[in-house]
Every structure is written in C-alpha cells, then in structure tokens.
N, C-alpha and C positions, 0 to 999 in steps of 0.2 A: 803803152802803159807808163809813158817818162810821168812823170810828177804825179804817181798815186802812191796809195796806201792798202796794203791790202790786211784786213783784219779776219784773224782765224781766234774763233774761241772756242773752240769741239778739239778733241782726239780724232779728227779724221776730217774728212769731207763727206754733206750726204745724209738722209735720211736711209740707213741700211745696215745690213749685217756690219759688225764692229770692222771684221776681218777685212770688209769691202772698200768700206771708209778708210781705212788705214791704206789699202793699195790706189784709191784715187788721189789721199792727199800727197804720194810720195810722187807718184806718175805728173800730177799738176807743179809740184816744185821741180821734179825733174826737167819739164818742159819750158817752164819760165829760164830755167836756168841754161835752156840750149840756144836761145834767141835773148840777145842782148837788144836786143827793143820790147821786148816780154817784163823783160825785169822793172820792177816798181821800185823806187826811192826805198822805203821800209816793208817789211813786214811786223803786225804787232802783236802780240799771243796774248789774250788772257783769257781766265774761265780755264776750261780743261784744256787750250790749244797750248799752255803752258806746257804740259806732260811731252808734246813734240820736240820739244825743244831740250831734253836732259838722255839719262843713262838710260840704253833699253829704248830709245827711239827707233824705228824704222824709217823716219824722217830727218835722222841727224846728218848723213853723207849725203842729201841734196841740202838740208839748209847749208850744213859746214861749206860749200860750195856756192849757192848764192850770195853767203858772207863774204867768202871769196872774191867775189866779184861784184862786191862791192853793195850788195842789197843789206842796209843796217835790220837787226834783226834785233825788237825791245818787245821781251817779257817783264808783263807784269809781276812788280816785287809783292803784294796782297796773293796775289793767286800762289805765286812759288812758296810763300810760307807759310798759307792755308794748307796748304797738299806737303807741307815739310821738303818739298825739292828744292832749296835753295843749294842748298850742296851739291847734289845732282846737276847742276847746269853746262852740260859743255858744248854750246853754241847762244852768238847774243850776248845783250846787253841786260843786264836784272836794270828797269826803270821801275817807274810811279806812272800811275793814270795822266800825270802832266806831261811825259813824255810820250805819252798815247795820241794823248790832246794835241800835242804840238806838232806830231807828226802829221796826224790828220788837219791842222789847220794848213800847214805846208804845203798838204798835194791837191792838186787841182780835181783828183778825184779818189773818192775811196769805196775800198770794192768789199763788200764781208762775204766772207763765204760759211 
C-alpha cells in the first residue's frame, strides 16, 4: 500500500446497519495500522467520513495511531463546517479539496472505500 491514498467519505464502512459500519471501519484502521507495509501515505475524509475524525469518534484511538505513525490524515475544511465540527477536530489536518487533489495526485494508487 506504499504510495496510495485511501479515501473514506461515509461514517463507516459498508453497505449496513450503522453499528456494523462503524465496527468495520475501526477494525480496517486497526489493521492497517498493525502492518507497516499496510499503511498508505494519506488518508482523506470528506462527505460524512469527516464525523470519524472529531469528538465522539469510535475511530479516533486507531487514526490518533496511524497519525502516529506517520499516516498524514486531511479533512475536508467544506465538509467540517457544513456539519459545524470544526471545533470538534482532534486527529488530522482541516485542508481544502486541493490538498485532497494533491494527495491523490501523489499516490500511485488510490483506494475509496
């Protein structure tokens, strides 16, 4: 996964009960995050995947963690002030659609989930 991008724009992973989504996307960051050949250059949130990424996440102690280790993590600043979570942020970078753009021009592949 060296030079990809993976884009998340949902609250979860998944066509399925909320609750279900919500335990695949933590188990899938989990797992990138136990294999350093897993981990991707960025991850980029917009759309509701935004919501992962603030207060009240069940996904905050695996991204705070692939941050960690070095996986940059940019949320969209449109989506966080559409939904008023700009304050709420505690993991990542608040960007603009160009640093979306630029992420994905960068990786030689990108994954959406």
């Amino acid at each position: 996964m060296k030079n990809s991008v993976i884009l998340i724009n949902r609250f979860g992973m998944g066509e399925a009960d909320p609750e279900l989504q919500l335990k695949l996307i933590v188990t899938y960051l989990n797992l990138l995050n136990e294999d350093h050949s897993l981990r991707p250059n960025a991850i980029c949130f917009y759309a509701d995947g935004v919501k992962l990424a603030v207060d009240g996440s069940p996904a905050l102690e695996a991204l705070k963690a692939l941050e960690a280790n070095g996986v940059r993590l940019i949320l969209c600043s449109t989506c966080l002030n559409f939904f008023k979570l700009t304050d709420s942020v505690r993991v990542g970078i608040v960007g603009g659609m160009t640093d979306i753009i630029e992420a994905q021009r960068l990786a030689e592949k990108v994954i959406t989930l």
